[in-house]
N, C-alpha and C positions, 0 to 999 in steps of 0.2 A: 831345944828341941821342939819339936811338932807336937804340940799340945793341940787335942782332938777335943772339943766340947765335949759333951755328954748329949747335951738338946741337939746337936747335930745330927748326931749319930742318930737321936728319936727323932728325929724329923724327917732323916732321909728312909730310914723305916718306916714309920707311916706310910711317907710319899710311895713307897713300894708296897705296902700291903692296898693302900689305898687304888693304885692303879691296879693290880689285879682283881678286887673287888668291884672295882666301875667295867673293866674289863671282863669280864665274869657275868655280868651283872646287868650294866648297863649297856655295852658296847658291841658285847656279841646277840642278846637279842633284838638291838636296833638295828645290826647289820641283818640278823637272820631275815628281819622284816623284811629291810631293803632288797637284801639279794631275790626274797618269795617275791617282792614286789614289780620286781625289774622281769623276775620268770615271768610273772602273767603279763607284764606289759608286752614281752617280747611273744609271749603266746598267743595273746589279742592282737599284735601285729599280724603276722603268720597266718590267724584266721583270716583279717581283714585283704591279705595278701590273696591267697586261695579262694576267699568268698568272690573277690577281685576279676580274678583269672578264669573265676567257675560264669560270672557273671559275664564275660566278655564272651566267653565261649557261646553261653544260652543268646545271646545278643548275635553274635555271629550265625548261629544257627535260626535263630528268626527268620535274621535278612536273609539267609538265603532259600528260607520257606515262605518268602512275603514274594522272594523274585522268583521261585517257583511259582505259587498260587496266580503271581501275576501275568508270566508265561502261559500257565493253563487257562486263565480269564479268556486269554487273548487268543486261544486254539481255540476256545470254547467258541469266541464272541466268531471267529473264522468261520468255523462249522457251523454254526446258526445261519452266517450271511450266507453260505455255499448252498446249505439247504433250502433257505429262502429264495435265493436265484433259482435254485433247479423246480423248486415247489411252482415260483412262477412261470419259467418256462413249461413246465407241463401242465399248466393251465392252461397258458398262453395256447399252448399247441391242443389244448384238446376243444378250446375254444374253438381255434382255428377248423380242426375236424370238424366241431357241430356245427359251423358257418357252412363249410364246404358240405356236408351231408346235405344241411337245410335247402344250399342252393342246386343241389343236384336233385332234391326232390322238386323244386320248385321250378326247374328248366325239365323236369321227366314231364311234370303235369303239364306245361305249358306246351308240350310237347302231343301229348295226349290230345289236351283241350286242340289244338292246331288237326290232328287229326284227322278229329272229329268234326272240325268245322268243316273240313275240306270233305269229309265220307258224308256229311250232308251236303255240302254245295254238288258232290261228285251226283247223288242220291236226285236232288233238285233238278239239275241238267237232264240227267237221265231223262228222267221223268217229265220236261218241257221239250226235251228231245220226241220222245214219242206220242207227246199233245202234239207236237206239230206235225210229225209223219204221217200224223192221223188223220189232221186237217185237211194236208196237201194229197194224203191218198186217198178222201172224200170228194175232194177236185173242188177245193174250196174258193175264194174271192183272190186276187190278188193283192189290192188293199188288204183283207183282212191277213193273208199270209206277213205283210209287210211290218204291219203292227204287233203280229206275235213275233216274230223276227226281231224286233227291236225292246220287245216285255223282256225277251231273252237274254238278250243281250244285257239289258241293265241288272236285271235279276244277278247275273253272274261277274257283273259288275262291282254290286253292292256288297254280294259275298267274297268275294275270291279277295 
């Protein structure tokens, strides 16, 4: 028959008490670690994933605050040049007004001064006009008529 040692019999005992005690003991809190362990890794994941996604998003919302801002630069930099053209043109033209004033004062007075020159030559004549009526209605020389006849002439000459 089947003769069973005894030491076998204690030995596969042992080998059972002994693996539930490493099991127990050893196995389940080196798992416990692993599995905590593997939790945070997967949960340091997860953040790094969302921290990820939150970063891309604030990135994305930059650019299209950086192409707004640059948009707006560029209305800005518009408007400045817009005002700048018109600032100059209404220089330009009011320039042109104070030109056109200046010369319209300066063609009034020249216009004056002409007047004047003439209400005195006009004034002159008169007035050699009736030196000689005076002469000739004295029943003066003929030669000398001739020579104021010709004073006259030049006088009105030089002014007119």
């Amino acid at each position: 028959m089947l003769s069973i040692n005894m030491n076998l019999v204690w030995t596969i005992f042992n080998l059972i008490v002994l693996y539930v005690l490493l099991k127990k003991f050893l196995i389940g809190p080196v798992t416990a670690v692993m599995d905590e362990r593997k939790a945070r890794i997967e949960g340091s994941l997860e953040n790094a994933r969302k921290t990820e996604a939150e970063s891309l998003e604030l990135k994305k919302r930059y650019e299209e605050a950086l192409s707004r801002a640059d948009g707006e630069a560029e209305k800005i930099l518009e408007n400045a040049r817009a005002d700048a053209r018109a600032e100059g043109e209404r220089m330009m033209q009011e320039a042109g007004d104070q030109a056109r004033k200046v010369l319209e004062r300066a063609r009034q007075e020249a216009e004056k001064e002409h007047e004047k020159a003439l209400d005195g030559a006009k004034a002159e004549i008169g007035l050699l006009a009736v030196q000689a009526a005076k002469k000739l209605l004295s029943g003066g020389d003929p030669e000398a008529d001739s020579r104021l006849y010709d004073s006259l002439l030049r006088r009105t000459g030089e002014e007119g």
